[in-house]
C-alpha positions in Angstrom: -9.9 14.4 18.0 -7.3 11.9 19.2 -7.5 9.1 16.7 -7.8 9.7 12.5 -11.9 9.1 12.3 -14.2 11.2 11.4 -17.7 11.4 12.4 -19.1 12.1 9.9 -16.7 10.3 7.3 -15.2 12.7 4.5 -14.9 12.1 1.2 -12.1 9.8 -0.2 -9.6 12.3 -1.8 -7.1 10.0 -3.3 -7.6 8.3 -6.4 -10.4 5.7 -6.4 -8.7 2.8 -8.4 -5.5 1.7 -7.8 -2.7 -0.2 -9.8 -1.9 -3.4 -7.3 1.7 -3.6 -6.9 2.4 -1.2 -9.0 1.9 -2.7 -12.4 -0.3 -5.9 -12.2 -0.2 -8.3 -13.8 0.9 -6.7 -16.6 5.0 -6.0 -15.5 7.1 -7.8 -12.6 5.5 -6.7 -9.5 7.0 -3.7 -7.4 9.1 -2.8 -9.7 10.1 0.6 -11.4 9.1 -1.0 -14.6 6.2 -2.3 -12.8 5.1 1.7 -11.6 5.7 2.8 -15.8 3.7 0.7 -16.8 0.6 1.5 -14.0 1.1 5.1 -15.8 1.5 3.9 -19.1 -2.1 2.3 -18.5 -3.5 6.0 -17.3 -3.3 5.1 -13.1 -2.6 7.4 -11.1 -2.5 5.5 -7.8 -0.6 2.4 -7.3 -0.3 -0.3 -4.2 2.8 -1.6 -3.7 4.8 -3.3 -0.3 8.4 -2.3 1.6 10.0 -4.6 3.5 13.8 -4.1 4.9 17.1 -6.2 4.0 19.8 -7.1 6.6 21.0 -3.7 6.9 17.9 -1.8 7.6 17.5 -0.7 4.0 13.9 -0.6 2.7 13.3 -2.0 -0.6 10.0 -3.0 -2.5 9.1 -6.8 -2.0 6.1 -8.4 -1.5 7.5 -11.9 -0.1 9.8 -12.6 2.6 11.1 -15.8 1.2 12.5 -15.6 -2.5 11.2 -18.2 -5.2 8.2 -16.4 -6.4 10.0 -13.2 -8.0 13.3 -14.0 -7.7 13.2 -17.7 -9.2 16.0 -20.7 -8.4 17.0 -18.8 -4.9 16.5 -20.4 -1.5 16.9 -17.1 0.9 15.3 -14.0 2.0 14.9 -10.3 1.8 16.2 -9.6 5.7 19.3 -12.1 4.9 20.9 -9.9 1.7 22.0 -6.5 2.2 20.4 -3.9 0.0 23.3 -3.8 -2.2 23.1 -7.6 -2.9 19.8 -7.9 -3.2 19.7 -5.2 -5.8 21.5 -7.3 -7.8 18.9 -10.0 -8.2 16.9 -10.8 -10.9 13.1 -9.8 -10.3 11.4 -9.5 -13.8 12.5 -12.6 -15.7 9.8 -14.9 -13.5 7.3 -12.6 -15.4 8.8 -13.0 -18.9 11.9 -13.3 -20.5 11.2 -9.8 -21.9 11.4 -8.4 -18.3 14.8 -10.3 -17.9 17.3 -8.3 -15.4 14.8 -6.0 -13.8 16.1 -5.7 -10.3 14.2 -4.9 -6.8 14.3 -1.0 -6.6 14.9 0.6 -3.1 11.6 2.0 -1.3 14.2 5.5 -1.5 13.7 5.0 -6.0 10.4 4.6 -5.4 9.7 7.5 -4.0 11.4 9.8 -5.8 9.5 8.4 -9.0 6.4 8.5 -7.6 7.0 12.3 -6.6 8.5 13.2 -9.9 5.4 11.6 -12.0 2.9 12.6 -9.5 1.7 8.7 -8.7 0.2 8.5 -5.7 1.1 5.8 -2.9 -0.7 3.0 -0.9 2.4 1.6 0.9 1.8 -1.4 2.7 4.5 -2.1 5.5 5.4 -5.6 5.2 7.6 -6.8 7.3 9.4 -10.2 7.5 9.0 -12.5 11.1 10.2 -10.4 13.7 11.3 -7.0 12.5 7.3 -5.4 13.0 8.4 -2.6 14.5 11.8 -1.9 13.1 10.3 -1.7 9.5 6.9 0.3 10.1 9.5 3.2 12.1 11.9 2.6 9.4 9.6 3.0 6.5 7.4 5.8 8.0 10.3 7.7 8.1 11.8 7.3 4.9 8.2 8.2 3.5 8.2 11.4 6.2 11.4 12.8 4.9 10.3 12.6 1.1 7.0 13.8 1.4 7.9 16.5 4.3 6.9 19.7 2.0 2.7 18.3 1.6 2.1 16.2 5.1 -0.2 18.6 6.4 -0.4 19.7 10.5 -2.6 16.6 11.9 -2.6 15.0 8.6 -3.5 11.5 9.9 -7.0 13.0 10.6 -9.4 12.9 7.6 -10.1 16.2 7.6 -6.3 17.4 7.4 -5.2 14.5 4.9 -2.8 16.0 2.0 -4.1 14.3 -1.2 -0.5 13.9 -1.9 1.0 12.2 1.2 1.2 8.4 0.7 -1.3 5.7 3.0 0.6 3.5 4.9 -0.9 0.5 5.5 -0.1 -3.0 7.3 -1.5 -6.2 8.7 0.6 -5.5 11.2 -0.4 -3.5 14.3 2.6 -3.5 15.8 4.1 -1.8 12.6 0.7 0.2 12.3 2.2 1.7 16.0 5.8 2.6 14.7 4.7 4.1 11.8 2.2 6.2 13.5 5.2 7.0 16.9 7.9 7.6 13.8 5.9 10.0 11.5 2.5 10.5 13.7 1.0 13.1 10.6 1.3 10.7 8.1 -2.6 9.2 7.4 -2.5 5.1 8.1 -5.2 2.4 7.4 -5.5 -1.0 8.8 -5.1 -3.8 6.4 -7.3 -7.1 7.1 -9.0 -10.3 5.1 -11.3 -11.0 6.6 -12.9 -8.1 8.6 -11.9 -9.1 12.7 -14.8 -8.2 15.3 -12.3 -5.5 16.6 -12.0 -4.0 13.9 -13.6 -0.8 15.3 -11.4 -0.2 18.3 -8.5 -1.3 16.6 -9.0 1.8 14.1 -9.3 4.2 16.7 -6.1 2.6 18.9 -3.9 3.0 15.6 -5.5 6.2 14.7 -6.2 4.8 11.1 -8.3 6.6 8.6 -9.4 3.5 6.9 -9.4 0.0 7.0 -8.5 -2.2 3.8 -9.9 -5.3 3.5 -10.6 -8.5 1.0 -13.2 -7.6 -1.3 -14.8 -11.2 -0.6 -15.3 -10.9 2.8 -17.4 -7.5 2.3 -21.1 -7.6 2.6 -23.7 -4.1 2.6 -24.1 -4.3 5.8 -20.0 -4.5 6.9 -20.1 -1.5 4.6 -22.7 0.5 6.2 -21.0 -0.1 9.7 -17.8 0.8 8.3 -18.6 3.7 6.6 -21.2 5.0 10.0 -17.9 4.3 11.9 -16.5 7.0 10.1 -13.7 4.9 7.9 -12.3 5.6 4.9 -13.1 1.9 3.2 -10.6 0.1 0.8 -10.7 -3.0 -0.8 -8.5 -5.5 -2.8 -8.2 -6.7 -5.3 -11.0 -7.1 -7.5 -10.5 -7.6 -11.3 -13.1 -6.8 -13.5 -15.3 -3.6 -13.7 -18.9 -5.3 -12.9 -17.4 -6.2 -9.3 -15.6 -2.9 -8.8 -19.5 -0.9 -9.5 -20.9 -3.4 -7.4 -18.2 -2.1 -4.5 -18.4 1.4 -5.1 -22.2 1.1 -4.7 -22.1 -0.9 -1.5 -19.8 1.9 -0.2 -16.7 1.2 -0.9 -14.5 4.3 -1.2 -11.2 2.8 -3.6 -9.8 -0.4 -4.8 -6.8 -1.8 -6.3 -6.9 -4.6 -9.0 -4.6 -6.5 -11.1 -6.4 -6.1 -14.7 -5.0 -3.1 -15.7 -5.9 -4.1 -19.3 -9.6 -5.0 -18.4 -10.3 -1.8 -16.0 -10.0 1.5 -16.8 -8.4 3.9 -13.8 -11.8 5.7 -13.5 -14.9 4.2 -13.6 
């Protein structure tokens, strides 16, 4: 088999609801404090993002330009360094409780995760015109940590290690470093709305499942997903009734906000 789908479409074997960027929105988003708190709550699979700063470093950050997170601040992740942007506040746009939580390299991140067995959806994010630096760059920062369970072939359903993290992108050009930089890690491709090539695109990146917005799913874009042989994932939905409804129509793992509404297993 030369790409990661399977015929027949295995099981999914990581856990089935996810904590989106790590916490919710119950903690500052991608942070440390954010991934404590997803555990706190009984998850033990969060989403979170990696993007790199000026000198190649990755760190976790959802948006290239700060403002959202990092409040009163006109710049961006790829114009700091690491060490600067480490420095930043990234908790006190959440609360003043969260005041002087700082972005955590991808590096910390990992190393928690491992330590307190969390498993990882990492999305490669990467800021306007660094695709392919940061989907190589990540996939091997994630290689190197997780070298001792990436199984032989383990971007293949059939050889996926339930611990080895899913990297996923909207990018296909990062989608392609990732996959030339570590080729055994498993990869999914992350859409919105579900593109007509989705199929071929799969099977060119070698992805094991494709992640899309819940509100562009119908049964039917299921059924063909799932006959494709695709692992299916969806975000983010926030409330239990929705997240049945999913599962039912196929899908095989979400990720939601409401950590305080839904339980990590339904």
């Amino acid at each position: 088999m030369t790409n990661g789908i399977s015929p027949s479409g295995l099981p999914w074997p990581f856990p089935r609801i996810l904590a989106h960027r790590a916490g919710g929105v119950l903690a500052p988003e991608n942070t440390l404090e954010a991934f404590r708190t997803g555990l706190i709550h009984g998850y033990r699979g969060v989403e979170t993002d990696a993007m790199l700063t000026r000198d190649g470093v990755p760190v976790l950050m959802h948006d290239e330009k700060f403002g959202r997170t990092i409040r009163d601040d006109s710049r961006s992740v790829p114009e700091l360094t690491a060490d600067e942007l480490r420095k930043l506040d990234a908790g006190g746009w959440h609360s003043p409780f969260w005041y002087g939580v700082h972005p955590p390299l991808l590096s910390d991140a990992l190393e928690w995760c491992r330590r307190n067995g969390m498993w990882l959806n990492l999305e490669i994010k990467p800021a306007k015109g660094h695709e392919f630096e940061t989907g190589l760059t990540v996939a091997t920062a994630v290689a190197e940590a997780y070298s001792d369970v990436i199984s032989p072939n383990g971007d293949q359903q059939a050889n996926v290690s339930k611990a080895a993290p899913l990297l996923s992108s909207y990018s296909r050009e990062a989608l392609s470093a990732a996959r030339e930089a570590a080729p055994y890690l498993p990869r999914a491709l992350l859409v919105d709305d579900v593109p007509a090539d989705w199929r071929r695109a799969c099977e060119t990146l070698g992805c094991v499942s494709l992640n899309a917005d819940w509100r562009f799913l119908t049964p039917d874009l299921c059924r063909q997903i799932k006959e494709a042989g695709l692992w299916l994932f969806a975000y983010t939905p926030n409330d239990r009734d929705t997240i049945l409804k999913l599962f039912r129509m196929g899908v095989d793992s979400v990720c939601t906000d409401r950590l305080d509404r839904v339980p990590p297993v339904l």
